[in-house]
N, C-alpha and C positions, 0 to 999 in steps of 0.2 A: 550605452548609446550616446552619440554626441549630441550635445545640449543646439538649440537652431535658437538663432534671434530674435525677442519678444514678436508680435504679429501688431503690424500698426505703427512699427517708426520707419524714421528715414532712413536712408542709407549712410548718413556721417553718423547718424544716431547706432545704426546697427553695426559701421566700422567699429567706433569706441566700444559698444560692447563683446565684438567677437574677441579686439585686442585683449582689454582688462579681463575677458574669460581665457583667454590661451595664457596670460600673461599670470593669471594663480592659477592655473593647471598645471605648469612646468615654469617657474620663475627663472629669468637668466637662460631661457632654448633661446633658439636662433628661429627672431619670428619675422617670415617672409613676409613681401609686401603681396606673392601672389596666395599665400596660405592664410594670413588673414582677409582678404579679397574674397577665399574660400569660402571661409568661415560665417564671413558678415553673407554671403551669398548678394554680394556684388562685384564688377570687372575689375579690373586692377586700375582702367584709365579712372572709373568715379572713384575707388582709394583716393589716388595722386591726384583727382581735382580737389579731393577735399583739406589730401593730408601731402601735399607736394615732397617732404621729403620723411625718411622712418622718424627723424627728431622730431618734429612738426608733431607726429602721431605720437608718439610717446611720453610727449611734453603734456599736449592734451589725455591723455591716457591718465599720467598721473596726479593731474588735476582732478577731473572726475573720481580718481578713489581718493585723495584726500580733502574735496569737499564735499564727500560723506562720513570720513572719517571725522575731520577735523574744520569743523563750520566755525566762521570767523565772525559771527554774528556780533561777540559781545563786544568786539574793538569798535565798532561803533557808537556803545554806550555812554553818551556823556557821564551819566548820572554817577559813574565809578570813575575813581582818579584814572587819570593817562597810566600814571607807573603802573599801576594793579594790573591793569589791563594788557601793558605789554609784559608783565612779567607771568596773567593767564595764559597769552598766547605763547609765550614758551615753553611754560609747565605743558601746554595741549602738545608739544613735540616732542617730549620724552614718555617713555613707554607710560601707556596707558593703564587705569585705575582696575589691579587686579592683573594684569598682563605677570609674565616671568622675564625680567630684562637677563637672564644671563642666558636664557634661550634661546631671548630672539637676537642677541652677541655669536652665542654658537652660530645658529644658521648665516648671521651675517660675514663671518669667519669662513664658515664650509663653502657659500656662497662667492666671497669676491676676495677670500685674503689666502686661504688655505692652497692653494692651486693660481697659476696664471689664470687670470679670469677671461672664459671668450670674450669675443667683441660682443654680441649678446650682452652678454652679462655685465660686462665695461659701460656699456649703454643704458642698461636699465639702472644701475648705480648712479651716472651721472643725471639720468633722468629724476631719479626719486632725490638728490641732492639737489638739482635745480629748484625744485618743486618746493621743499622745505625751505630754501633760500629766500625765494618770492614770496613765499608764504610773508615769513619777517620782513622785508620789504613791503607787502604791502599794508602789515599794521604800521610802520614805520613812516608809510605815506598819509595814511588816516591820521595819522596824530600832526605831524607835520601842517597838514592842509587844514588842520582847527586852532594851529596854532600852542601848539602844546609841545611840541619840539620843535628846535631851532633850527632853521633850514642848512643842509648840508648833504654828504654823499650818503646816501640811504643803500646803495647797491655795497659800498663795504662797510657800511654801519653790520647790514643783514649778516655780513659774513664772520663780521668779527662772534656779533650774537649765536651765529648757525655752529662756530666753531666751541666754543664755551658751551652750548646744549650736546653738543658731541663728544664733550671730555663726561660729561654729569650722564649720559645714558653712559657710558664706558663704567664709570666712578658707581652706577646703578647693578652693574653686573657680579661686582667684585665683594668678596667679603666685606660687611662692614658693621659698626654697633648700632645700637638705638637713634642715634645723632644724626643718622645720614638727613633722613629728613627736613631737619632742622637747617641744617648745613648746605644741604641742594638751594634751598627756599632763599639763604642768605647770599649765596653765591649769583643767581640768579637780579637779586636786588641789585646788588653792587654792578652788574655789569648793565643791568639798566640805568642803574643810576648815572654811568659813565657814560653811556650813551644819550641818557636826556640832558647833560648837565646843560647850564645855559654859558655863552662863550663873555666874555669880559672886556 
């Protein structure tokens, strides 16, 4: 039986839920603007007032699942150095404590490398890469505005960081000895460090 939308929210509230439910039911379909309208059991015009275009909705979509997955609470913490902190919220982007990273490489393979990927699917890839981008960005902006990093382009600071956490889930997949560990952690420093240095 198909699942109906909690009893009690709004309709942008039941939009994002119908989405992020179709959206791990079949990851990568092709999700209409009038099939989730269906779903949430609203028109299609309240969808497009709330979410005027599918990137709009998807953008919000994957925000909502990764700030349940991945809550940014502790970049706010003075009481721990800036570095630690931006180098927690990176660690919080690679596969998770307990997770299989050569798994979830497979599905990301089968998913968007294995095959031309639909537009669907092109979509939800660039949605969930935006998502992790801003994410570093906006630790990048918390540290920045306390004064702890030097003011500068934070939109390709993020990307340089998003690309280095991209190679280390990859580098997580792959055969490797006892050192990985050790070795992610250090990797992870140095390219923080490059990014907080202060300018001369």
């Amino acid at each position: 039986m198909e699942l109906r939308p909690p009893e009690g929210i709004g309709s942008r509230d039941r939009i994002l839920w119908a989405a992020a439910t179709m959206l791990g039911e079949e990851p990568g379909a092709v999700m209409s603007v009038r099939a989730v309208a269906a779903r949430a059991r609203v028109s299609t015009g309240s969808l497009q007032h709330h979410f005027p275009t599918k990137r709009a909705l998807m953008d919000e979509v994957m925000t909502l699942v990764y700030d349940l997955v991945l809550p940014e609470d502790n970049i706010h913490d003075t009481s721990i150095p800036a570095r630690e902190r931006l180098v927690a919220c990176l660690q919080r982007l690679l596969a998770s404590v307990g997770a299989d990273p050569r798994e979830a490489w497979r599905q990301t393979f089968d998913r968007y490398i294995a095959a031309e990927p639909s537009a669907a699917a092109g979509a939800e890839y660039l949605a969930i890469e935006r998502e992790l981008r801003r994410r570093i960005e906006y630790c990048l902006n918390v540290l920045q505005d306390e004064g702890s990093l030097e003011p500068g382009d934070n939109a390709r600071r993020a990307q340089m960081l998003f690309t280095i956490v991209n190679g280390l889930s990859i580098a997580q997949a792959l055969p490797s000895d006892e050192s990985r560990i050790s070795t992610e952690i250090e990797v992870l420093y140095a390219a923080v460090d490059c990014t907080m240095v202060h300018r001369t």
